[in-house]
C-alpha positions as CSV (number, residue, x, y, z in Angstrom):
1,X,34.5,273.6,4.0
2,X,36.9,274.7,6.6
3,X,36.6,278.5,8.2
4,X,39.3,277.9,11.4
5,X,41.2,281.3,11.3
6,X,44.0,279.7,13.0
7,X,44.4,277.5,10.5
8,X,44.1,279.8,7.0
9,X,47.2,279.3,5.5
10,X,47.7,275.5,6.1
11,X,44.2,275.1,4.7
12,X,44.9,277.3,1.3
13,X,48.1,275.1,1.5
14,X,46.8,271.3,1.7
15,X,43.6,272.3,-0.7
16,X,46.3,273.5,-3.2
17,X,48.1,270.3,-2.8
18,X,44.7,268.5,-3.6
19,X,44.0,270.6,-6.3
20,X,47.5,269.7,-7.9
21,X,47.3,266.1,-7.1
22,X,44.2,265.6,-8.4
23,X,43.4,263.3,-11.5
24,X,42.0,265.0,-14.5
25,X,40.8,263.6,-18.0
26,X,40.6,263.8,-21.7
27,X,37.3,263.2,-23.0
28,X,36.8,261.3,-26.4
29,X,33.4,261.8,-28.1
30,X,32.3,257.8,-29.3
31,X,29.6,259.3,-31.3
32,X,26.6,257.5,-32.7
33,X,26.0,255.2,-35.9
34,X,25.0,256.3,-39.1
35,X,21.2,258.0,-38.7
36,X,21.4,258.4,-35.1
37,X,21.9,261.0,-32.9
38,X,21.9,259.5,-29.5
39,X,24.3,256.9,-27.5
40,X,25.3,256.0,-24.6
41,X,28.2,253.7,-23.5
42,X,27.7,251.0,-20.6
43,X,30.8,249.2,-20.2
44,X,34.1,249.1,-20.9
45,X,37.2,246.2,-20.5
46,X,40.4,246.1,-19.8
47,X,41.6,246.6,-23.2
48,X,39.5,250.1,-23.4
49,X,37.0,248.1,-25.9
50,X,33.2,249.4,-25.2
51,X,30.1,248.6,-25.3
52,X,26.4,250.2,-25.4
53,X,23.7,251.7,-27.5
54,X,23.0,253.7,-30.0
55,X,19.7,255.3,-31.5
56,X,17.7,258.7,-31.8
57,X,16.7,260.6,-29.4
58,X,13.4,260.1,-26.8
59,X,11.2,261.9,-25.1
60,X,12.2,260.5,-21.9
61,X,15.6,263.1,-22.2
62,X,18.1,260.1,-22.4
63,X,19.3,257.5,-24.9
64,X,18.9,253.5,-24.7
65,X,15.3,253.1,-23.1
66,X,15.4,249.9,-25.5
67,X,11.7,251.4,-26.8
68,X,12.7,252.9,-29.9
69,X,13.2,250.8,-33.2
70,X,16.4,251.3,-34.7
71,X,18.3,251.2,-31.3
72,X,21.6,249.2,-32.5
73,X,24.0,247.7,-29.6
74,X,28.0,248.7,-30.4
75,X,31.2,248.0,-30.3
76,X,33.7,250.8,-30.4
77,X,37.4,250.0,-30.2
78,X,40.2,253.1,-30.2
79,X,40.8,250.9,-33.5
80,X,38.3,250.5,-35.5
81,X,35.8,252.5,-34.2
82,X,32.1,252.3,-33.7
83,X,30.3,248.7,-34.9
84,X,26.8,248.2,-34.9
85,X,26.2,245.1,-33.6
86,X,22.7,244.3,-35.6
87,X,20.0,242.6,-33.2
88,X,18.9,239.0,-33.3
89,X,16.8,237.2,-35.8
90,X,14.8,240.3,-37.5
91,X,14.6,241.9,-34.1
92,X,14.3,245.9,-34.4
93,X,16.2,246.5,-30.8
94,X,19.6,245.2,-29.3
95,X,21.8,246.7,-26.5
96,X,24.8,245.7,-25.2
97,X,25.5,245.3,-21.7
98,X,28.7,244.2,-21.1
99,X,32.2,242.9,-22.7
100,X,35.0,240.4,-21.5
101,X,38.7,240.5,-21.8
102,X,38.5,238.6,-24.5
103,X,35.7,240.7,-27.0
104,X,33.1,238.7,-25.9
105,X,29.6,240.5,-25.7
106,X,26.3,240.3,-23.9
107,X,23.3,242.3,-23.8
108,X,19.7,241.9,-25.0
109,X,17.7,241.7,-28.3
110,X,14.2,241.5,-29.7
111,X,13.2,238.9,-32.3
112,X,11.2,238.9,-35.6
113,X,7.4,237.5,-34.2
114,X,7.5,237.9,-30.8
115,X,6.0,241.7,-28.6
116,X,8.8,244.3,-29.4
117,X,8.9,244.1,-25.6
118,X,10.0,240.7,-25.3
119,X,13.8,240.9,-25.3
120,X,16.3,237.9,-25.3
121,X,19.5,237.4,-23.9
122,X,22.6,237.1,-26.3
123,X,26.1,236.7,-26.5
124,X,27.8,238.1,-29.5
125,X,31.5,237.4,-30.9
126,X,33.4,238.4,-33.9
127,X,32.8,234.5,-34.6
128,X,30.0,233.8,-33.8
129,X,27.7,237.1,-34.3
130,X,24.3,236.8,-31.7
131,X,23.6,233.9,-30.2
132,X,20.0,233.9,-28.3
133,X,21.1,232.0,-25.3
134,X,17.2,231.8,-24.5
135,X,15.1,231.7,-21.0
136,X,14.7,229.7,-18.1
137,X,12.1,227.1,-18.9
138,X,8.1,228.8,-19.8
139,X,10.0,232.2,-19.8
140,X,9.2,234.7,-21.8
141,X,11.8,236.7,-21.5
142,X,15.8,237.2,-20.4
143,X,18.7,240.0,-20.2
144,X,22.7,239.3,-20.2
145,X,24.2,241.8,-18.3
146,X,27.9,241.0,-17.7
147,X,30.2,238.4,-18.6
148,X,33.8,237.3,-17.2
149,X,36.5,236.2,-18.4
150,X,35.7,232.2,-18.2
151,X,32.7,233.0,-20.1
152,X,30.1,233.3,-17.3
153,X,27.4,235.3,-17.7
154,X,24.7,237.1,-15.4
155,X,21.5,238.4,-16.2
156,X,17.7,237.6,-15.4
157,X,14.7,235.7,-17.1
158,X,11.2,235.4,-16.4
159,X,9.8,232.2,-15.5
160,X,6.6,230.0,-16.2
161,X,5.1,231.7,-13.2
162,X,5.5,235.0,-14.7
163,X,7.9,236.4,-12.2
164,X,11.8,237.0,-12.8
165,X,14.5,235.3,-11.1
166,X,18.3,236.0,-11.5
167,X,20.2,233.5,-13.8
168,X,23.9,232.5,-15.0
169,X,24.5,231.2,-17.8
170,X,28.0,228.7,-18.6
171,X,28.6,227.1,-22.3
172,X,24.8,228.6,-23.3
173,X,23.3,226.6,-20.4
174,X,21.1,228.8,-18.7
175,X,20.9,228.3,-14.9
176,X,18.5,229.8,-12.2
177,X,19.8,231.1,-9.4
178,X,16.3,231.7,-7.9
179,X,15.4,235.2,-5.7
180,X,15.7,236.3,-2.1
181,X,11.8,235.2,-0.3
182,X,8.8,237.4,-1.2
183,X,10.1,238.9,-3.9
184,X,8.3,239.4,-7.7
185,X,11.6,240.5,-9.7
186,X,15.4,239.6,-9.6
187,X,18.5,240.3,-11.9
188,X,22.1,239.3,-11.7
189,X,23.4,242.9,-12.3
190,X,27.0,242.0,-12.1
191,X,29.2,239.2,-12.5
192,X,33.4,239.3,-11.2
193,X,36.3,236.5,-12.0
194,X,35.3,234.9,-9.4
195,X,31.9,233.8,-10.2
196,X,30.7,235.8,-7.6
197,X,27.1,237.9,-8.8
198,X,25.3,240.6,-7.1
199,X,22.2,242.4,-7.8
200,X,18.4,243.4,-6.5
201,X,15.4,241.3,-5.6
202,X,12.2,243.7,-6.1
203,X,9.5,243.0,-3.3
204,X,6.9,246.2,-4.1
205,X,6.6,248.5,-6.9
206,X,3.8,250.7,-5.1
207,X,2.9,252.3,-2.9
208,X,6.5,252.5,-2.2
209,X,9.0,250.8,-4.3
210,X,11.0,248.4,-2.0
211,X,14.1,246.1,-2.8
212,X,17.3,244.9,-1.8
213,X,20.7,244.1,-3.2
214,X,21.9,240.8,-3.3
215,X,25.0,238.6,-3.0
216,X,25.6,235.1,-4.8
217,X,28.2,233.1,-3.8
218,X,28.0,230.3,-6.0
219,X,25.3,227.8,-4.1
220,X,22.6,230.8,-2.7
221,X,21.6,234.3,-2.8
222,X,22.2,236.6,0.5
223,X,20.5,239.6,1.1
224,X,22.8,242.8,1.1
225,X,20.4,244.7,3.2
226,X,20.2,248.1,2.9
227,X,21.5,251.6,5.8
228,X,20.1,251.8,8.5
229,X,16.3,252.4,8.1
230,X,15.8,251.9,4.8
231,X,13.7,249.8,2.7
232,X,15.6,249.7,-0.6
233,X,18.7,248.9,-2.1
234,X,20.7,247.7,-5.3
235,X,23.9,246.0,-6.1
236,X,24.7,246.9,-9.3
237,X,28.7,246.3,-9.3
238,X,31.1,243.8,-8.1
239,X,35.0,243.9,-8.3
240,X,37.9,241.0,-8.0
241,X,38.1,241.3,-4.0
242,X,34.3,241.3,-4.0
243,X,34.0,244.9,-3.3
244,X,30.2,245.8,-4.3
245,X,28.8,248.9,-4.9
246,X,24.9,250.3,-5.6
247,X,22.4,252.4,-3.9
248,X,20.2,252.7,-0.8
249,X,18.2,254.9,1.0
250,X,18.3,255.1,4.5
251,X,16.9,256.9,7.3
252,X,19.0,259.6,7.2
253,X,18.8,260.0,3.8
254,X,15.6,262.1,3.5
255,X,13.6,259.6,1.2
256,X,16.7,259.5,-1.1
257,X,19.2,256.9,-2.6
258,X,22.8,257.1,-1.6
259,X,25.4,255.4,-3.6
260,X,26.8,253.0,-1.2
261,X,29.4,250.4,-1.1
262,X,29.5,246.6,0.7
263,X,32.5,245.5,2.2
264,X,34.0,242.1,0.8
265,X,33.3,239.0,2.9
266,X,31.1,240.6,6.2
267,X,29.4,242.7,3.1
268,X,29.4,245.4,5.8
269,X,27.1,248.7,4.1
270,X,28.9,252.1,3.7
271,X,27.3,255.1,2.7
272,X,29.2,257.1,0.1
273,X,27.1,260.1,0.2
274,X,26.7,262.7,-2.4
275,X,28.3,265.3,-4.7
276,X,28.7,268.3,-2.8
277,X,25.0,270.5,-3.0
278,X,23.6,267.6,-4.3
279,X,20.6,265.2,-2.5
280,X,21.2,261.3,-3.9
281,X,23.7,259.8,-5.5
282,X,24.3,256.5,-7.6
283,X,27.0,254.0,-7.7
284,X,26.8,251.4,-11.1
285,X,31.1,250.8,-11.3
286,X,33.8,249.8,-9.3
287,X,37.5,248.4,-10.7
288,X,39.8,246.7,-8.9
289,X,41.4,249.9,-7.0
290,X,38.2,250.8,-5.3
291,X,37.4,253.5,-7.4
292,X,33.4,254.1,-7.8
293,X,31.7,255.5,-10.8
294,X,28.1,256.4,-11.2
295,X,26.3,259.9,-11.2
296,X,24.3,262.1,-8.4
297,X,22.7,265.5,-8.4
298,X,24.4,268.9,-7.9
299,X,22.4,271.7,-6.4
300,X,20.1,273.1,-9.1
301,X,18.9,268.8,-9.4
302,X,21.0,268.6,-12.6
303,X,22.2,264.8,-13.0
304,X,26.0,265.2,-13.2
305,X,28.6,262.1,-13.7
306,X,30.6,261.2,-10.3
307,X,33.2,259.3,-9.2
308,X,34.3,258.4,-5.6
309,X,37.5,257.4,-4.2
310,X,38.6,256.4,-0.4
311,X,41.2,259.5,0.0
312,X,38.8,262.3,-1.9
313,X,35.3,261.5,-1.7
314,X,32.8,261.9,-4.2
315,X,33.5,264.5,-6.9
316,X,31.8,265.7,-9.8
317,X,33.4,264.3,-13.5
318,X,32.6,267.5,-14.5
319,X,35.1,269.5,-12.1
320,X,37.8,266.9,-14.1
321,X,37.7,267.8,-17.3
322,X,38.6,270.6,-19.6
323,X,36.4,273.6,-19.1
324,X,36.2,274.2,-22.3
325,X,35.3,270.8,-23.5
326,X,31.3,271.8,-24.5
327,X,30.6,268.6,-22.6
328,X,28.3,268.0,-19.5
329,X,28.9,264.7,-18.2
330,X,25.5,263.3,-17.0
331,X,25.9,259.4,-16.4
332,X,29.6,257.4,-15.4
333,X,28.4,253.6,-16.4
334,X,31.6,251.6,-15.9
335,X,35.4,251.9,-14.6
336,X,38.0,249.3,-15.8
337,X,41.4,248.8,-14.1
338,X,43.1,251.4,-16.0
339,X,41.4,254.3,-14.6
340,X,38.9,254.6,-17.7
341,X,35.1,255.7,-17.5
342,X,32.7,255.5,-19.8
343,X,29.2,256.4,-19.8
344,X,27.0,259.4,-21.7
345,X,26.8,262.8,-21.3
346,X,25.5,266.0,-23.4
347,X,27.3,268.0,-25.9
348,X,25.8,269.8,-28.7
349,X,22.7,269.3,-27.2
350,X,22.3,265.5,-27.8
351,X,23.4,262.8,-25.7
352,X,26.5,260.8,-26.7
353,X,28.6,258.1,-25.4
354,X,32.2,259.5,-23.8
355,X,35.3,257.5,-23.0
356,X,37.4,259.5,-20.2
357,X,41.3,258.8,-20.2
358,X,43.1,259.7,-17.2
359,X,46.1,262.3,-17.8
């Protein structure tokens, strides 16, 4: 805040302007499928088709943890509505992940037979339904994550050795795309239409958990680094211009994660800092404008949706929306090009899935 005297009535002034100029939404409630009463939504196209979870609630205190039988991936569409996707082969949990342009969907299942634990990558169309696209070879396990519109997927498997490595996959062929040195665990977070894919390498779990973000541009992985100081980081977003976005902490973070955002081509690191009262911040979305969605904390440590743009900063979701709405926006998952976020937030005391239109 500003407090020069001098400068009083310019300052109510411009803030006003702000205030006027600033973009609000409507919030639709995507609800949950029959017997539930949690959801959450984790991406959403072009076209405003979405894509996530739904199933009852946990003791964890959010939805989609991907332990609880009877969690359904979805399809919602302004449309037709909420579709329960089903799960693979007898499996008892699905989520969805991601959706193309064209209504293709990826996200994970488990199968009839194998640990409930042991979750597959699929790709789903109208078509089609699931189709396991499998592991790398001796894997036990894979996740589909995103998929662009040729088709190409990104996601993670484990391998015969036990650890994970990030993978691609292109016509159902699965392909590794290996991990940065050292490390035990690596996804493909994020997938743009370029092919290019981002996400973490995992080096430590404990004593301190360390990582970093990564870069993959089509023959090798580069590591993203993370601010100055610090020892982890994720990419969990890429746009068109290559624009990526996660978290890191840093040194002059105080032990916490910042959302943060790498330039496109040097993949130079910028921190994005944090909803105002708030300590650490996350960034999972980024469209093609440069606007960031993810969520942070405000000053009592309550999780609260944010979004970020270059000209005002990072701003609660909450302060966007009608007042009156009964809603508390907790978690912005995804941003497509039309200004729309989705994610999940509480209302009525459950967590559901919201869609945001701009105004």
């Amino acid at each position: 805040m500003l407090f020069c005297r001098a400068l009083v009535v310019f300052i109510v002034c411009f803030a006003g302007s702000i205030l006027a100029a600033a973009q609000t939404y409507t919030v639709t409630d995507l609800g949950t499928l029959k017997g539930d009463n949690e959801s959450s939504a984790f991406w959403i196209n072009n076209l405003g088709e979405v894509v996530g979870c739904s199933d009852t609630e946990t003791i964890e205190g959010y939805p989609c943890t991907g332990l609880v039988p009877g969690q359904h991936a979805f399809l919602w569409s302004k449309s037709a509505g909420l579709k329960d996707l089903g799960t693979m082969s007898g499996g008892n949990v699905s989520a969805a992940q991601g959706i193309s342009e064209s209504g293709e969907v990826v996200g994970y299942s488990n199968i009839k037979g194998q640990p409930a634990t042991s979750f597959y990558a699929f790709r789903w169309s109208a078509d089609t339904g699931m189709v396991n696209l499998g592991t790398l070879p001796g894997g036990s396990s894979s996740a589909a994550f995103q998929v662009n519109s040729a088709g190409v997927i990104a996601g993670d498997s484990f391998t015969k050795s036990g650890v994970v490595n990030a993978t691609s996959w292109t016509d159902g062929k699965i392909r590794n795309l290996g991990a940065l040195p050292k490390s035990i665990f690596t996804a493909g977070l994020a997938i743009n239409g370029n092919g290019d894919i981002v996400g973490e390498s995992d080096f430590a779990y404990s004593p301190t958990f360390k990582s970093h973000g990564f870069f993959w541009n089509g023959s090798k992985l580069e590591d993203l680094g993370t601010l100055t100081g610090g020892v982890t980081s994720v990419a969990n977003a890429i746009n068109t211009a290559g624009v990526a976005v996660g978290q890191s902490d840093g040194a002059h973070t105080s032990g916490h994660w910042h959302a943060v955002l790498w330039t496109a081509s040097t993949h130079e690191i910028r921190d994005l800092g944090v909803i105002a009262g708030g300590t650490y911040s996350i960034a999972f979305a980024i469209n093609d404008s440069t606007t960031v969605v993810g969520y942070g904390n405000i000053f009592d440590n309550a999780a609260h949706a944010m979004i970020w743009t270059a000209k005002a900063g990072m701003q609660d979701l909450n302060s966007l929306i009608p007042s009156d709405s009964g809603w508390v926006l907790v978690n912005a998952n995804s941003i497509n090009n039309v200004g729309q976020i989705v994610g999940y937030g509480v209302k009525n005391s459950h967590n559901h899935a919201f869609l945001l239109t701009p105004q």
